[in-house]
NUROKE-417592 format. One record per residue (C-alpha): x, y, z; chain. Coordinates in pm, 1 decimal. Layout:
# NUROKE-417592
<rec><u>X</u><v>Y</v><w>Z</w><chain>A</chain></rec>
...
***
This chain:
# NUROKE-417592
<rec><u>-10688.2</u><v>13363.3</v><w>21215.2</w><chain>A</chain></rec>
<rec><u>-10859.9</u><v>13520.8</v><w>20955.8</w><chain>A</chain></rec>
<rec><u>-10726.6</u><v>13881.6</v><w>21001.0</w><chain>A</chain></rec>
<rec><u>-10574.5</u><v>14041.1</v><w>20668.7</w><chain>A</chain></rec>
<rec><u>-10519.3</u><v>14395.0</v><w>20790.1</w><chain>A</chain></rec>
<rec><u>-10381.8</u><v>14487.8</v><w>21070.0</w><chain>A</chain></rec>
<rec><u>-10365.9</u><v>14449.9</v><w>21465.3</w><chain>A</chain></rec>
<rec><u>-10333.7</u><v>14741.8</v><w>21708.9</w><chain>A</chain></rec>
<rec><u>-10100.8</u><v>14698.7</v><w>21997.5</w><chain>A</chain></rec>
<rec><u>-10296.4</u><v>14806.0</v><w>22319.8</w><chain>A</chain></rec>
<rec><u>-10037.6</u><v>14698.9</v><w>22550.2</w><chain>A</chain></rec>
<rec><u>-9621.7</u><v>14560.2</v><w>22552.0</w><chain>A</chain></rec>
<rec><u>-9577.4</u><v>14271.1</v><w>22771.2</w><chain>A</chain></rec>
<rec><u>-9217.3</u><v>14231.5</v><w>22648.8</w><chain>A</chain></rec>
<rec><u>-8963.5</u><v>14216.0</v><w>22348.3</w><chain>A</chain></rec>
<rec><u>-9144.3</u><v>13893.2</v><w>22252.2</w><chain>A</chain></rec>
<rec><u>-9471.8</u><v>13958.8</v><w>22341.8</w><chain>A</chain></rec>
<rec><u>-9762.9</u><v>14198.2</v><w>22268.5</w><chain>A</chain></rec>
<rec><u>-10125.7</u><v>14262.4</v><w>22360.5</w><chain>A</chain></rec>
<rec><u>-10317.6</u><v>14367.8</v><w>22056.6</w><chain>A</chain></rec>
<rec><u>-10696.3</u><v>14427.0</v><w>21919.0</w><chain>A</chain></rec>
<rec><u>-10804.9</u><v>14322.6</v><w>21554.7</w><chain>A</chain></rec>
<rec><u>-11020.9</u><v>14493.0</v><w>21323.3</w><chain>A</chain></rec>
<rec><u>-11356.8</u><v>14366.5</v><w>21500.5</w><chain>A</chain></rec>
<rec><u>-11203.9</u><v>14454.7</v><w>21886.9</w><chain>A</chain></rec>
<rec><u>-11100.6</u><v>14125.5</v><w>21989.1</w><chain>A</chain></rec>
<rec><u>-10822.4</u><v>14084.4</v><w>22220.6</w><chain>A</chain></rec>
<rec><u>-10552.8</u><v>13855.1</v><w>22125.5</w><chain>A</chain></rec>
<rec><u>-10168.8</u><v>13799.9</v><w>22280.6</w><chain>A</chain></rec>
<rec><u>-9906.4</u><v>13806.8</v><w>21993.6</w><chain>A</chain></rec>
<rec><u>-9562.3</u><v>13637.6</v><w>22030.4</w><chain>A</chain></rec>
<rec><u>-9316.4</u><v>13629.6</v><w>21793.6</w><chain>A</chain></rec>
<rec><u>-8908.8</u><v>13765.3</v><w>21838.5</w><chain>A</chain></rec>
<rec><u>-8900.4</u><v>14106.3</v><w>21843.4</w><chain>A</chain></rec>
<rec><u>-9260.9</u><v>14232.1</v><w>21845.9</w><chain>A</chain></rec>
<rec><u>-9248.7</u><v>14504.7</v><w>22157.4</w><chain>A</chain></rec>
<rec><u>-8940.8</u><v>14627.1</v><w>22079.5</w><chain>A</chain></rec>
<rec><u>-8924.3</u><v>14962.0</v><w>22032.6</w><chain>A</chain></rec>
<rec><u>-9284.2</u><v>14939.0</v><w>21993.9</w><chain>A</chain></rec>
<rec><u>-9587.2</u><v>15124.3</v><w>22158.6</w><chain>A</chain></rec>
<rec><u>-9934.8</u><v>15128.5</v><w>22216.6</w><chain>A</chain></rec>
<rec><u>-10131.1</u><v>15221.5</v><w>21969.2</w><chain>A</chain></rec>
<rec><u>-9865.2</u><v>15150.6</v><w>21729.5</w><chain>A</chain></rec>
<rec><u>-9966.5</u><v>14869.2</v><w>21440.1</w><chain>A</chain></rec>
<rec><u>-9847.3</u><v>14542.0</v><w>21331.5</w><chain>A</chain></rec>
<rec><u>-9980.4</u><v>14373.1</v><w>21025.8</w><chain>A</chain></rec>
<rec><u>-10143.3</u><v>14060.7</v><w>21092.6</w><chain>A</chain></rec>
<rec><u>-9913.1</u><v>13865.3</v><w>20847.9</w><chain>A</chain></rec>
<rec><u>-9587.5</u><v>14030.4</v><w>20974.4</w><chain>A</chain></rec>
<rec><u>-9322.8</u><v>13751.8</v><w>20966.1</w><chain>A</chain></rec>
<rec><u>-9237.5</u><v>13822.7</v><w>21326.1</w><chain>A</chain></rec>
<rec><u>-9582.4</u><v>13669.6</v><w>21438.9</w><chain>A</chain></rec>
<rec><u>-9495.1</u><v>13334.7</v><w>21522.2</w><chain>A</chain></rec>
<rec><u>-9819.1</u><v>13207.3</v><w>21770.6</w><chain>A</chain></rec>
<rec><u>-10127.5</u><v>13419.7</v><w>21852.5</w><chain>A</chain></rec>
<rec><u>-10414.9</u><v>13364.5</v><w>22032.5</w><chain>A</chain></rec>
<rec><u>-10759.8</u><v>13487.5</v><w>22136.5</w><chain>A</chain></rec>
<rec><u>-10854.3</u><v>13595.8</v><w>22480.2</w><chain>A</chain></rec>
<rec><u>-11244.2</u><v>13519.8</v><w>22418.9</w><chain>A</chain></rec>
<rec><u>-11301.5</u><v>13551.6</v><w>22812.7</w><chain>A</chain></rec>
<rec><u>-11374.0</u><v>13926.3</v><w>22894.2</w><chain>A</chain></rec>
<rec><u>-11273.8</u><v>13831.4</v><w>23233.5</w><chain>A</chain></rec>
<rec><u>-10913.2</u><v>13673.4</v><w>23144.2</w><chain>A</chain></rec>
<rec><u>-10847.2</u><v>13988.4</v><w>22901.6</w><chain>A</chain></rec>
<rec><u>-10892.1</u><v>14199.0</v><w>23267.3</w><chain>A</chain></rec>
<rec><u>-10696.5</u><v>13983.1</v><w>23454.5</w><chain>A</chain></rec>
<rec><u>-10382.2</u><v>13999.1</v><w>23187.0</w><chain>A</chain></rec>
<rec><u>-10435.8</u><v>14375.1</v><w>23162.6</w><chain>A</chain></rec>
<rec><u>-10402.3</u><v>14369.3</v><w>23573.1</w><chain>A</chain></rec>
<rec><u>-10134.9</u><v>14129.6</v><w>23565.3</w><chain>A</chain></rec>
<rec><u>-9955.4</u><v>14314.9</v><w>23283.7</w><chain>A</chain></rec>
<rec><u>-9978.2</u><v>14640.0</v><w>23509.4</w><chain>A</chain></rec>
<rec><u>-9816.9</u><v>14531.1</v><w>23802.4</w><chain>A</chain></rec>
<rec><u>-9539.4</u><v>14317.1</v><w>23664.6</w><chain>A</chain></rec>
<rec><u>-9174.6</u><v>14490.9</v><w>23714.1</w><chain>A</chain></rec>
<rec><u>-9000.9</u><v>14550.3</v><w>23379.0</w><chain>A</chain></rec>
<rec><u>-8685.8</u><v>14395.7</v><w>23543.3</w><chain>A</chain></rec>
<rec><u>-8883.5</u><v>14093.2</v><w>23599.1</w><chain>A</chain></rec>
<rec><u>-9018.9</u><v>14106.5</v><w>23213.0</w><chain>A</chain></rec>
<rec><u>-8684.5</u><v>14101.9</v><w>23102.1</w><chain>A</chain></rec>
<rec><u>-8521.5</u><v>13892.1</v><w>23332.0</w><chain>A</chain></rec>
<rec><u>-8781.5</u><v>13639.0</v><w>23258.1</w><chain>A</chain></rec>
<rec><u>-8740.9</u><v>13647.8</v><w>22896.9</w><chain>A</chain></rec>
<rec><u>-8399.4</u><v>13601.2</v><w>22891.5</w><chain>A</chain></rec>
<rec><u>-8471.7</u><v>13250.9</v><w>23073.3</w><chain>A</chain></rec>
<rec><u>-8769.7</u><v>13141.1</v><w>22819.9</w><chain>A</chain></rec>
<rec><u>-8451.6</u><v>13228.5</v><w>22567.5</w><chain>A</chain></rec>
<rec><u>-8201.5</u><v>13006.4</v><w>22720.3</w><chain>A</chain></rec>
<rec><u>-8504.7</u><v>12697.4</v><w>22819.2</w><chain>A</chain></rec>
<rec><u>-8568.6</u><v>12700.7</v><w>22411.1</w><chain>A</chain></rec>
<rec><u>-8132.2</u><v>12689.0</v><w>22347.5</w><chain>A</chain></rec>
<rec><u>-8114.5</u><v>12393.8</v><w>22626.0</w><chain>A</chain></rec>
<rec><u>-8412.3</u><v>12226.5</v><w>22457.4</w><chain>A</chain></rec>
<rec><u>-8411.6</u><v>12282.0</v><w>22136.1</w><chain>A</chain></rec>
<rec><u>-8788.8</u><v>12360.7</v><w>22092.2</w><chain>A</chain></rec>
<rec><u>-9035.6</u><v>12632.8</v><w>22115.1</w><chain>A</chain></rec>
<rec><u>-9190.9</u><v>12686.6</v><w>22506.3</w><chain>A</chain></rec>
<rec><u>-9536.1</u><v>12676.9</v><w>22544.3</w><chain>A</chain></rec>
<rec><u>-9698.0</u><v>13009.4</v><w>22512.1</w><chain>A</chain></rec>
<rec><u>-9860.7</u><v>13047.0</v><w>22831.3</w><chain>A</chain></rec>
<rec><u>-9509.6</u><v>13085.4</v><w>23025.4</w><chain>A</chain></rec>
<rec><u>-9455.6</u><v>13423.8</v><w>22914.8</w><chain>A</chain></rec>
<rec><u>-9715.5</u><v>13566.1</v><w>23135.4</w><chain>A</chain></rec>
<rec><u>-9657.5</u><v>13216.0</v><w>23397.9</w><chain>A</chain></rec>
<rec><u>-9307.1</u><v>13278.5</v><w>23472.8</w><chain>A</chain></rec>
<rec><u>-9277.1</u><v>13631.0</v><w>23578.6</w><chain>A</chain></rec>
<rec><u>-9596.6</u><v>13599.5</v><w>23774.8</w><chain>A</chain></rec>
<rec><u>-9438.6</u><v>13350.8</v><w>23947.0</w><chain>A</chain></rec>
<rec><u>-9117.9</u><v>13556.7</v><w>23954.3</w><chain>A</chain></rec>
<rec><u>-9269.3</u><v>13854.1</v><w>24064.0</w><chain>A</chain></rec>
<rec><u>-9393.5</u><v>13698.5</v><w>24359.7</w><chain>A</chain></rec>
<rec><u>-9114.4</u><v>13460.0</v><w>24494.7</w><chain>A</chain></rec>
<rec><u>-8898.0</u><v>13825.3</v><w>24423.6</w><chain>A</chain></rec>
<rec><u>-9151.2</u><v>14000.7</v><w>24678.2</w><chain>A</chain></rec>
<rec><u>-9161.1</u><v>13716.5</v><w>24935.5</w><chain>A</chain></rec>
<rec><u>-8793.1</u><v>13698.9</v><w>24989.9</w><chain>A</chain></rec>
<rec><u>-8741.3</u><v>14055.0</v><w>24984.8</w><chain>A</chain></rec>
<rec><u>-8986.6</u><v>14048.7</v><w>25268.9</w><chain>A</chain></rec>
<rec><u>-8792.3</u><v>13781.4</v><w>25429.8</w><chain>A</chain></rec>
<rec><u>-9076.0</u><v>13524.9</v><w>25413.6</w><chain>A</chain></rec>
<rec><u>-8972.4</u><v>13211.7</v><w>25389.5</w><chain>A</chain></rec>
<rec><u>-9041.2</u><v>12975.3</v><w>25077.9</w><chain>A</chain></rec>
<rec><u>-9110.8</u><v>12622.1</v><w>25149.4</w><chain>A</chain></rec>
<rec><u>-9096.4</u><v>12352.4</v><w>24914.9</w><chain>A</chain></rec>
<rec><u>-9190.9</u><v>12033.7</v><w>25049.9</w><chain>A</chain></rec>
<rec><u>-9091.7</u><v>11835.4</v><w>24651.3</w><chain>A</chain></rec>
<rec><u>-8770.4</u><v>11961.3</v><w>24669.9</w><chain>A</chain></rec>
<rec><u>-8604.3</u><v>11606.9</v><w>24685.4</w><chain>A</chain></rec>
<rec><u>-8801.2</u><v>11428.7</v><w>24457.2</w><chain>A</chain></rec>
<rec><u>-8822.2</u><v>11734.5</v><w>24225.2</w><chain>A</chain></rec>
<rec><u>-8427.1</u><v>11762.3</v><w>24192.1</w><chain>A</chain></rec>
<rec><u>-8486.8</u><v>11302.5</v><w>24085.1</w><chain>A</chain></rec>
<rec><u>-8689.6</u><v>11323.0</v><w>23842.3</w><chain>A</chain></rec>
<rec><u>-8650.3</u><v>11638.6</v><w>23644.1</w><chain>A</chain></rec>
<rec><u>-8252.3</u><v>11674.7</v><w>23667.2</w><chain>A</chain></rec>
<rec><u>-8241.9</u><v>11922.6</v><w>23302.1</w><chain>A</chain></rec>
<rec><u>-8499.1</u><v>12102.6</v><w>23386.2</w><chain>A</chain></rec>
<rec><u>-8354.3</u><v>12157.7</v><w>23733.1</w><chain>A</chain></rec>
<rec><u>-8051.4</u><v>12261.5</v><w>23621.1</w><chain>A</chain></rec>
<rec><u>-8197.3</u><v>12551.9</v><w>23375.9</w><chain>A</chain></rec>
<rec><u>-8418.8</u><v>12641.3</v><w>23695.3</w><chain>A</chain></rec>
<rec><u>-8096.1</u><v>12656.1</v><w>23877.6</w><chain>A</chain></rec>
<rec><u>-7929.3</u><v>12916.0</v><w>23615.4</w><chain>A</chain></rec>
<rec><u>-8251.7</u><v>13106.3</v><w>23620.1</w><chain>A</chain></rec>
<rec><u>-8254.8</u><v>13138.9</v><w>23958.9</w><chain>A</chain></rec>
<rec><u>-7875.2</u><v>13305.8</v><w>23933.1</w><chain>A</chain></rec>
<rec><u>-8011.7</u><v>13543.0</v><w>23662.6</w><chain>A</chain></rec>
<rec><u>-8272.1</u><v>13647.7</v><w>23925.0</w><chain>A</chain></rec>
<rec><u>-8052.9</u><v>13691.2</v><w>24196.5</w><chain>A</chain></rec>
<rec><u>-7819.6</u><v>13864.9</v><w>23996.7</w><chain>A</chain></rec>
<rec><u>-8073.8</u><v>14111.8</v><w>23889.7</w><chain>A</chain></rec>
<rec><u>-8241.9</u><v>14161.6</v><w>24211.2</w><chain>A</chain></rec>
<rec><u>-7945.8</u><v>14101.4</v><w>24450.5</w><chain>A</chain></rec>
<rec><u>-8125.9</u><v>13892.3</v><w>24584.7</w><chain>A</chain></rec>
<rec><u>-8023.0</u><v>13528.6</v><w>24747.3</w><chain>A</chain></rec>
<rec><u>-8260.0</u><v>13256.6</v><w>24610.3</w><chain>A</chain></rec>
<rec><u>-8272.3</u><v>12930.5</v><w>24823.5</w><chain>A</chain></rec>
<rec><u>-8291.6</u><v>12578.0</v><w>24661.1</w><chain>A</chain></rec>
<rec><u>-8650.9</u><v>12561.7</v><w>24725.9</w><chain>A</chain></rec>
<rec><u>-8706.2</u><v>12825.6</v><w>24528.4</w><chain>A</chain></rec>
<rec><u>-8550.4</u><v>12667.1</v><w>24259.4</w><chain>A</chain></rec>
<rec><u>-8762.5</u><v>12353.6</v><w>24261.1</w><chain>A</chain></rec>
<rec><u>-9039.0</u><v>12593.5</v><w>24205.2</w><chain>A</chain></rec>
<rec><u>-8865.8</u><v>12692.8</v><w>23906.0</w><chain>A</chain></rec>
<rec><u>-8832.7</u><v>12365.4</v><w>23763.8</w><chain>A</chain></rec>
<rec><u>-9178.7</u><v>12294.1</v><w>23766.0</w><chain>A</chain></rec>
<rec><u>-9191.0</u><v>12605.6</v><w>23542.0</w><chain>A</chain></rec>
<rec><u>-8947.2</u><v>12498.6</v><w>23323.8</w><chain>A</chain></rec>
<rec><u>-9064.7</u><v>12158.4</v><w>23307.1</w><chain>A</chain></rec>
<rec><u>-9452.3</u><v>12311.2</v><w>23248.6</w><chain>A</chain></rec>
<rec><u>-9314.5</u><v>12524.3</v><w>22967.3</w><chain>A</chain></rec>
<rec><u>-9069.9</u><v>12280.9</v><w>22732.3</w><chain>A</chain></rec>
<rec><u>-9332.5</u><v>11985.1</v><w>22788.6</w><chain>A</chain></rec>
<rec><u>-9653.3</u><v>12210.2</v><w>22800.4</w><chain>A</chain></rec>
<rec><u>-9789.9</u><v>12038.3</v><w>23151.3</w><chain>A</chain></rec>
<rec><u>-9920.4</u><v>12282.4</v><w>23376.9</w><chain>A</chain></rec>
<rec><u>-9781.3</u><v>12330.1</v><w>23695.4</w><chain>A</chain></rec>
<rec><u>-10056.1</u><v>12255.0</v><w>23884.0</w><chain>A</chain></rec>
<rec><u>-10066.5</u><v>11934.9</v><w>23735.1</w><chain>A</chain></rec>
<rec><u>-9678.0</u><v>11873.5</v><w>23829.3</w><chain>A</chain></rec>
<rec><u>-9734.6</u><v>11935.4</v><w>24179.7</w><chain>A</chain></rec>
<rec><u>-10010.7</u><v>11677.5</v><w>24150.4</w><chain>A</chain></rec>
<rec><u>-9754.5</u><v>11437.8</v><w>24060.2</w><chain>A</chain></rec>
<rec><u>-9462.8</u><v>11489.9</v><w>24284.7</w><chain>A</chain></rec>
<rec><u>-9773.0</u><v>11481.9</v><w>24577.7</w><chain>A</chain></rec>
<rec><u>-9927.2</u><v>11129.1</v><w>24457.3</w><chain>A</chain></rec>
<rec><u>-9541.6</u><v>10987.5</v><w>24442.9</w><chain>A</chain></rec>
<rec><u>-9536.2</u><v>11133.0</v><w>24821.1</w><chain>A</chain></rec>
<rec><u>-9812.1</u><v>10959.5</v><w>24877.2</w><chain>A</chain></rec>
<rec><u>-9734.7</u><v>10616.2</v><w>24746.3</w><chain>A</chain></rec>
<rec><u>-9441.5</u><v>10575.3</v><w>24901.2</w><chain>A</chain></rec>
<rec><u>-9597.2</u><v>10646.9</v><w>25252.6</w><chain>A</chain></rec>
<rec><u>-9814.8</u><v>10392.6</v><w>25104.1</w><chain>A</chain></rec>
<rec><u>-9568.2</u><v>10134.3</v><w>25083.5</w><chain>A</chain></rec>
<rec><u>-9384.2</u><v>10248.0</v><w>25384.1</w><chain>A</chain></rec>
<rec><u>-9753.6</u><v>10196.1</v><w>25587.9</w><chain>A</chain></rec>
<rec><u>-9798.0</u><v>9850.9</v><w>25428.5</w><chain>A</chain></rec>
<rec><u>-9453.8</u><v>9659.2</v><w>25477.5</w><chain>A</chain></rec>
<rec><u>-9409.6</u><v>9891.4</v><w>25835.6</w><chain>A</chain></rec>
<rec><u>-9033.9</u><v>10004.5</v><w>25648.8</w><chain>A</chain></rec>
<rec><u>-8878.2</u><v>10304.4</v><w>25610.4</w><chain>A</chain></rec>
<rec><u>-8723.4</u><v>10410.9</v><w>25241.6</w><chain>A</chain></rec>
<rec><u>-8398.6</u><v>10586.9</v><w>25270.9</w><chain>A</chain></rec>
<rec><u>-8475.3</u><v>10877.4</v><w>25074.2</w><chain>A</chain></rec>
<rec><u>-8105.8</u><v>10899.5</v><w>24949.8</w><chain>A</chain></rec>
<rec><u>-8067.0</u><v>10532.2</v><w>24802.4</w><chain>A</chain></rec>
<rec><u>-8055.8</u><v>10425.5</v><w>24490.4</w><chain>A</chain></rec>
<rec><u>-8334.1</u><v>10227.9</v><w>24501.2</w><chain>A</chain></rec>
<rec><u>-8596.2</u><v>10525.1</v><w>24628.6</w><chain>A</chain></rec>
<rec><u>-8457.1</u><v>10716.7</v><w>24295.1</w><chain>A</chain></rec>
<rec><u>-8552.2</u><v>10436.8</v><w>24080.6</w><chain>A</chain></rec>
<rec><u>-8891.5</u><v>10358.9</v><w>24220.4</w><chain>A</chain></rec>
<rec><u>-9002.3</u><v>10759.1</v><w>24157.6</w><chain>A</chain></rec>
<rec><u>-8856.8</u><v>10783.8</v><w>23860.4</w><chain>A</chain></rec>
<rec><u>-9050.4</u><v>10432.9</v><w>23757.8</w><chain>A</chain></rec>
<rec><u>-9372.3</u><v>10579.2</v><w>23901.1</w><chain>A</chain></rec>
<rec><u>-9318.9</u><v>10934.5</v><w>23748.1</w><chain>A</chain></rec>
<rec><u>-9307.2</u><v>10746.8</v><w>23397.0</w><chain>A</chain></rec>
<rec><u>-9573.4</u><v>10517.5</v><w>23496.6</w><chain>A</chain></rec>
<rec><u>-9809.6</u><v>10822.1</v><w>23527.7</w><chain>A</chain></rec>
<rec><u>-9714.3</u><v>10990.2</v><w>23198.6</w><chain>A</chain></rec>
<rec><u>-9827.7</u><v>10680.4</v><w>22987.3</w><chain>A</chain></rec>
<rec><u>-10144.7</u><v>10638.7</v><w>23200.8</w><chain>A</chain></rec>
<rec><u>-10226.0</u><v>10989.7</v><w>23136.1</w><chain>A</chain></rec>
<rec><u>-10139.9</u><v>10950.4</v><w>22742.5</w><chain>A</chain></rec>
<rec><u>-10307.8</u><v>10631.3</v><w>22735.2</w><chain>A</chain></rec>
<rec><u>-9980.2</u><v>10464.3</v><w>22616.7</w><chain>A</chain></rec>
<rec><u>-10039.4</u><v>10110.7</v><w>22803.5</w><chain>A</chain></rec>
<rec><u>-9743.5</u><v>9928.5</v><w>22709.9</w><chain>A</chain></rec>
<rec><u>-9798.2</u><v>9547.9</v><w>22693.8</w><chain>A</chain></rec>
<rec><u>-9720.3</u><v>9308.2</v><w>22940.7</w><chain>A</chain></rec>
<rec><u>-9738.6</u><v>8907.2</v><w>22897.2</w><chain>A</chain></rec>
<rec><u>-9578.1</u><v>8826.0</v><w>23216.1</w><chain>A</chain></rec>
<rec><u>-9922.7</u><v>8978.4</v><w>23395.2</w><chain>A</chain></rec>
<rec><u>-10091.4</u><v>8689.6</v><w>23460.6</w><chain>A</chain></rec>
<rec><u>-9748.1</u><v>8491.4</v><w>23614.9</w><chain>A</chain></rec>
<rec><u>-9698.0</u><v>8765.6</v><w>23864.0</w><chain>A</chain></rec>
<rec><u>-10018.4</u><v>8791.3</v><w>24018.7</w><chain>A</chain></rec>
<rec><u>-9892.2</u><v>8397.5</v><w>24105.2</w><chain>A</chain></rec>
<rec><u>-9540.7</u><v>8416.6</v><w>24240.0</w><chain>A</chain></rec>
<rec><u>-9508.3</u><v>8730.5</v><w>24382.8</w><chain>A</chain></rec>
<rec><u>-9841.4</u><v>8786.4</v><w>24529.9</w><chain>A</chain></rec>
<rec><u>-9749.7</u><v>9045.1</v><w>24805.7</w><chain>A</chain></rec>
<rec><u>-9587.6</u><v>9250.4</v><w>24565.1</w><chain>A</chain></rec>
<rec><u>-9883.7</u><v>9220.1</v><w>24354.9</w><chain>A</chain></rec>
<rec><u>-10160.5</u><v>9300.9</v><w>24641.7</w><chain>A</chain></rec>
<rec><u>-9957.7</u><v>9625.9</v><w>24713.4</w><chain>A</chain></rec>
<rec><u>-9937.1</u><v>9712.9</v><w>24369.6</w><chain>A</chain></rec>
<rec><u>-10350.5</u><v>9658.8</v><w>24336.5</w><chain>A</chain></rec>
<rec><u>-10353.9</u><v>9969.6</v><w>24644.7</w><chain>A</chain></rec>
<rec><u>-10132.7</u><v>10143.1</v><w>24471.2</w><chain>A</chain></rec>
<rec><u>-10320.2</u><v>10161.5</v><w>24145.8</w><chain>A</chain></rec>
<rec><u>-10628.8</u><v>10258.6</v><w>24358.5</w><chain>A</chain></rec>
<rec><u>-10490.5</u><v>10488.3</v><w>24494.3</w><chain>A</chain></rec>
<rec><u>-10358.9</u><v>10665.3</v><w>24142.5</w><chain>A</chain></rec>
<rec><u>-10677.7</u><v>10582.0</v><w>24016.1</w><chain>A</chain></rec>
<rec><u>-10834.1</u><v>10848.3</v><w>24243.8</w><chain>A</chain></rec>
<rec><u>-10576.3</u><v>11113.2</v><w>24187.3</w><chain>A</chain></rec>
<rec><u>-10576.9</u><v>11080.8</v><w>23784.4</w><chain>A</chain></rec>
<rec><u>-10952.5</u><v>11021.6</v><w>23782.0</w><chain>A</chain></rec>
<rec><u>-10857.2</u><v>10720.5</v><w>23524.0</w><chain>A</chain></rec>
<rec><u>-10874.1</u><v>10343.5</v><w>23509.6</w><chain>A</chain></rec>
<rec><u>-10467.7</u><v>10186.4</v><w>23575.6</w><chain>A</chain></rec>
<rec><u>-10424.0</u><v>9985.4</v><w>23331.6</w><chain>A</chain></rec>
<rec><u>-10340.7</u><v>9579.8</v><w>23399.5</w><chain>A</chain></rec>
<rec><u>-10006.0</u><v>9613.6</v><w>23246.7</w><chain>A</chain></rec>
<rec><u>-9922.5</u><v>9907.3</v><w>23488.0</w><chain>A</chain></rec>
<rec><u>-10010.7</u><v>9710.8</v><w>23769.1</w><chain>A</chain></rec>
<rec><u>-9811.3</u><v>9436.8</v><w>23644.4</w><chain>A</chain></rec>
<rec><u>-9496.3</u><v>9671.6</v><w>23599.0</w><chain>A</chain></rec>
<rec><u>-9529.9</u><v>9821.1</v><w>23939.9</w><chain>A</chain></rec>
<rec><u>-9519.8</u><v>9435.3</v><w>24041.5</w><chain>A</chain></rec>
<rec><u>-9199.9</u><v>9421.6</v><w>23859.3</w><chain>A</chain></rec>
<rec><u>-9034.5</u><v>9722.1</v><w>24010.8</w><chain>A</chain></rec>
<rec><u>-9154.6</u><v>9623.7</v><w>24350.4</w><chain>A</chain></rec>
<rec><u>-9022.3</u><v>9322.0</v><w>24359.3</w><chain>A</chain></rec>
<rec><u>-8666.3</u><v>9450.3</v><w>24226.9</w><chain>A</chain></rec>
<rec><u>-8679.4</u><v>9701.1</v><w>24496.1</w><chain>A</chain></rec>
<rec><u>-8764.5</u><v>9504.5</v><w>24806.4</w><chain>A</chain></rec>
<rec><u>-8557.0</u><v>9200.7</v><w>24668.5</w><chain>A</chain></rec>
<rec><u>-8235.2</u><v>9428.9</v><w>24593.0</w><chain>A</chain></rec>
<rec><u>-8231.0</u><v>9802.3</v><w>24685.6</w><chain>A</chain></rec>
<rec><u>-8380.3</u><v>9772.8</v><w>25009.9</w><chain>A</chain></rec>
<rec><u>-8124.8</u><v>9572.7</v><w>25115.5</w><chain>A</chain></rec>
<rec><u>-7882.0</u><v>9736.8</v><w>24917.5</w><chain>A</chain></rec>
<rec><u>-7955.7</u><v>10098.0</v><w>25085.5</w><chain>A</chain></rec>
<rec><u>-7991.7</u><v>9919.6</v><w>25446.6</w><chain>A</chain></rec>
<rec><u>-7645.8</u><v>9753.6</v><w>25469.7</w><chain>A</chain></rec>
***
């Protein structure tokens, strides 16, 4: 940012966070601890104040409206509220959130707030496999849904909090949300995958169902980072465990067409691996 004056606060999203114009009229969104307190529009900030810690450009005329409309209609209670969670999701992790959760979260707040005061019911069919393979982040989610019940006296069900993980989890590992529920829905569909193929059903309580999502949850996030880790048993298993390793060839189709990315051989290989262990020893393990 080449700015050297000052910035002119048009709106206050929060304590933390401030809607402002430079010298030329752009828009920009200023965070940094402190900045709306006991500030005001029209008010100035200079652009090197030490408080700034991110900033950044809304170049989309459109996107500035829809903040401004968003900004408008969010409750104060649900500002604060909502900051006080990004504050305790940086003390659990130890690490700045990413900036788009300060408008994210009480959107999302403001909404789930208005649907249960209205008695409709929230539905959150990756509950289960949510609570598996995010346990921190659930439990934050958890406290933060007690901060929001507290404040609207309000009773917020467990689904509710799964939705809040998926914030939490979008925020400390700056994934979107969208892309989360992505996830948790191609694990859903896997395992009906394998469930279809071998005509089982997977208990979805066992031990072995919790360590074949959380092997396909890290599975995605190195196919997605392109961190293929090597495998020299590849070429052995498509030989001695060759149903494992024709299910794990659908498989990989199948997350081929969700990530919109080649699977890697050594991913197929390690689903080989993990579906051998878990036919071989959970299944049986969960059944008896």
């Amino acid at each position: 940012m080449n700015d050297n004056t000052v910035y002119v606060i048009d709106r206050i999203v929060g304590n933390n966070v401030v809607l402002a114009k430079n010298g030329t009229g752009d828009e920009l969104v200023l965070f940094g601890k402190g900045l709306g307190f006991s500030s005001k529009a029209g008010a100035t900030i200079a652009s090197n104040d030490e408080r700034i810690e991110k900033r950044f450009r809304l170049d989309d005329r459109d996107k500035v409206k829809q903040y401004q409309s968003l900004i408008e209609e969010l409750d104060p209670e649900v500002l604060r509220i909502s900051e006080n969670i990004i504050v305790l999701m940086e003390s659990e992790f130890q690490k700045k959130v990413n900036n788009k959760v300060y408008l994210a979260l009480p959107s999302h707040i403001q909404f789930a707030v208005y649907r249960l005061r209205n008695n409709i019911d929230i539905v959150n069919p990756f509950l289960y496999e949510t609570k598996i393979s995010y346990p921190k982040e659930y439990e934050i989610a958890r406290q933060a849904a007690n901060m929001i019940a507290t404040a609207f006296d309000i009773e917020i069900p467990e689904d509710e909090v799964g939705f809040l993980t998926f914030h939490v989890y979008s925020a400390v590992e700056n994934v979107s949300v969208g892309e989360l529920v992505k996830f948790t829905n191609l694990i859903q569909e896997l395992v009906t995958e394998i469930e279809t193929s071998l005509s089982i059903h997977i208990p979805r309580s066992g031990s072995g169902y919790i360590r074949l999502i959380t092997h396909l949850r890290f599975s995605f996030e190195r196919i997605i980072q392109f961190n293929a880790v090597d495998n020299p048993f590849f070429e052995d298993m498509q030989q001695k465990f060759k149903e494992e390793y024709e299910l794990a060839l659908k498989l990989g189709k199948i997350m081929e067409e969700h990530l919109n990315t080649e699977i890697p051989k050594e991913e197929i290989g390690y689903l080989v691996m993990h579906l051998y262990r878990f036919f071989h020893v959970h299944v049986k393990e969960d059944n008896v």
